[in-house]
N, C-alpha and C positions, 0 to 999 in steps of 0.2 A: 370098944369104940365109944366115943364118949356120946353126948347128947347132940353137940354141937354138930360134930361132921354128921350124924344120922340125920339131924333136920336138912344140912346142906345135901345132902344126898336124894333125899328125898324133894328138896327143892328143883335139885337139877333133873331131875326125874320128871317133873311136871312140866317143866319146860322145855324138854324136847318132846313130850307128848301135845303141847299147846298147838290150838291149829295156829300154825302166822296170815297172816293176811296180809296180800301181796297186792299192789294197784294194778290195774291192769287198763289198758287201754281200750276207748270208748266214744263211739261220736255217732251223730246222727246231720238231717238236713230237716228243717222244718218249713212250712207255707205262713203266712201270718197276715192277718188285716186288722188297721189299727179300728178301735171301738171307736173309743174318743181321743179326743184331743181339746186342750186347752192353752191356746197362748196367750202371752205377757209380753209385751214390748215393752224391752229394756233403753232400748237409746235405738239410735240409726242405725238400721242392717243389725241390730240384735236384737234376739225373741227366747224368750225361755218356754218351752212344751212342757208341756206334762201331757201323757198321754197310756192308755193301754191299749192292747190289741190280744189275741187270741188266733191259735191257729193249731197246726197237727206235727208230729211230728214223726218223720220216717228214718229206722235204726234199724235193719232188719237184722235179727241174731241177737239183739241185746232188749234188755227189760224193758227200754222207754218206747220200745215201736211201737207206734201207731197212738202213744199218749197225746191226750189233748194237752195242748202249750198256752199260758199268760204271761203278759207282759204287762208291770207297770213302771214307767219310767220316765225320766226327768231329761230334757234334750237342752241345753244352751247355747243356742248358735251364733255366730259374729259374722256376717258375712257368708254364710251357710257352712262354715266348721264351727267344731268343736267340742263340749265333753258331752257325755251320755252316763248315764248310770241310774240302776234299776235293780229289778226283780225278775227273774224267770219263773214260773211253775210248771213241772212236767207232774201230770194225772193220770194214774190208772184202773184199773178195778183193785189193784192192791196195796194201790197209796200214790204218796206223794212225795215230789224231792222239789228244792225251789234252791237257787241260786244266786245271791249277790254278782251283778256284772256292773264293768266301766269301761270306757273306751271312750274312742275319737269319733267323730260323725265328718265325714267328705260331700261334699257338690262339687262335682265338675263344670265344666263351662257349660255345658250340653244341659244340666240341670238332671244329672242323674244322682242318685245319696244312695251313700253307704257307708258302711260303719265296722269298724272290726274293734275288740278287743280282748278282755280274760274275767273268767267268772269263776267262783268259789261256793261249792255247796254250803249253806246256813242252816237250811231243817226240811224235814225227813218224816213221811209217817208212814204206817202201815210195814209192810215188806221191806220198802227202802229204807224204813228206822234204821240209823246209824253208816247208811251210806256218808262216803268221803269222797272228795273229788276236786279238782279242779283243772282249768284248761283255758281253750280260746276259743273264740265265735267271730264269724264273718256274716255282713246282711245286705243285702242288694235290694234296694226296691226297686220293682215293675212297675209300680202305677204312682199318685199320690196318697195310696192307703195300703198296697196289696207290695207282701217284701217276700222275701224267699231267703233263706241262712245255711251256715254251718256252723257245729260246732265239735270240736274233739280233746279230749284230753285225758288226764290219768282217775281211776277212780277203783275207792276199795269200797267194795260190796260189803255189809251186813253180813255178820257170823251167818252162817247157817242154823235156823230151829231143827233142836231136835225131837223128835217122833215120840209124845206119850205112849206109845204102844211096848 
């Protein structure tokens, strides 16, 4: 057997021992109250926010239950639509995953807002080092400060560590 097919042999050898990592689906609902808020009036019936908020969030069966949630994010609205886009942070005692999101922002006649769009994990610490993911998110707000969400989508979990022992 010459060199070549031994090393091919051995190659294919290791990659059907390779764990694969598969995305798996994932979502939770979160509460949230903005902190601050700063607006800019752009012209008539437009305002640009900038604004964060903070809240909790509930998954139960998956890692982010019960993590504390940030928001900081950029709102431009014309007539009360329009784009949104931001940063999420889900916190826990064994790290941290934070999110890129954009979407649309709605007011109805009634003067209710909400907002849906899709988010894309950017970085990752502790535990969730090397989590992947992405998906959508929907938000309702109840008051002038206080919103309630969802969010769900595909996401690949961090290798598993393995056990010095």
């Amino acid at each position: 057997m010459s060199n070549t097919s031994v090393t091919a042999t051995v190659i294919a050898a290791a990659l059907t021992l390779a764990p694969v990592a598969h995305a798996m689906p994932m979502g939770g609902s979160y509460t949230g109250r903005v902190d601050t808020q700063t607006p800019q009036v752009l012209g008539p019936n437009e305002v640009k926010v900038q604004q964060t908020a903070s809240g909790l969030n509930n998954g139960p069966g998956t890692p982010l239950d019960g993590a504390k949630v940030q928001w900081v994010e950029t709102v431009t609205l014309k007539n009360g639509q329009g784009p949104v886009q931001g940063t999420i942070t889900f916190s826990t005692p064994v790290g941290s995953t934070s999110s890129a999101y954009k979407g649309m922002v709605a007011t109805d006649a009634q003067g209710r807002v909400t907002a849906k769009g899709t988010y894309k994990d950017t970085a990752s610490t502790g535990e969730f080092e090397g989590i992947r993911g992405k998906g959508s998110f929907t938000v309702t707000y109840t008051s002038k400060t206080d919103f309630t969400g969802e969010w769900k989508g595909d996401v690949t979990l961090p290798k598993q560590k393995t056990s010095n022992r």
